[in-house]
N, C-alpha and C positions, 0 to 999 in steps of 0.2 A: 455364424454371425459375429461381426466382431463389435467391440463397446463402443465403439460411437455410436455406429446404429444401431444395436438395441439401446443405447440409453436416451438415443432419438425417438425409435418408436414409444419407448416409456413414457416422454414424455409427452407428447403428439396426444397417446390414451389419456393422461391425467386434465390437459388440458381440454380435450373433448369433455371430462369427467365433468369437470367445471364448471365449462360453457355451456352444459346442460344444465347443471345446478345454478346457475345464475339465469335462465332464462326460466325454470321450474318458480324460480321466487320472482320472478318480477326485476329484479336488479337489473336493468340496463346499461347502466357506467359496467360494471362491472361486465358481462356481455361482450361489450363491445374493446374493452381491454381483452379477453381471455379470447375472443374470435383475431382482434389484430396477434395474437400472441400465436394463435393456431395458423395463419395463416404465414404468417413467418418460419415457424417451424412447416410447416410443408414446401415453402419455398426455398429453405436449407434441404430438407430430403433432395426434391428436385435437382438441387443443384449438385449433389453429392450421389446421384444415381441409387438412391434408396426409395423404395416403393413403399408407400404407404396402402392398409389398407390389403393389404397381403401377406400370410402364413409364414413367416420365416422358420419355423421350426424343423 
């Protein structure tokens, strides 16, 4: 795997991390920041033929 995509899927995880933690408290704004944030980074996967959501190891 070379560093762009892992430092893609790294971050794809963190911001899931987030977007969980922000919807665990309630925070909204924030939510809906860190999902447009998720959804950008899977639309760079996309476009760069990197699979999210699958075992690169």
């Amino acid at each position: 795997m070379d560093a762009f995509t892992a430092g893609l899927l790294q971050r794809i995880r963190a911001t899931e991390s987030d977007l969980t933690m922000a919807r665990e408290t309630g925070d909204d704004f924030l939510a809906e920041v860190e999902q447009a944030e998720l959804d950008d980074l899977h639309r760079l996967a996309a476009e760069h033929g990197v699979q999210v959501g699958v075992s690169h190891v």
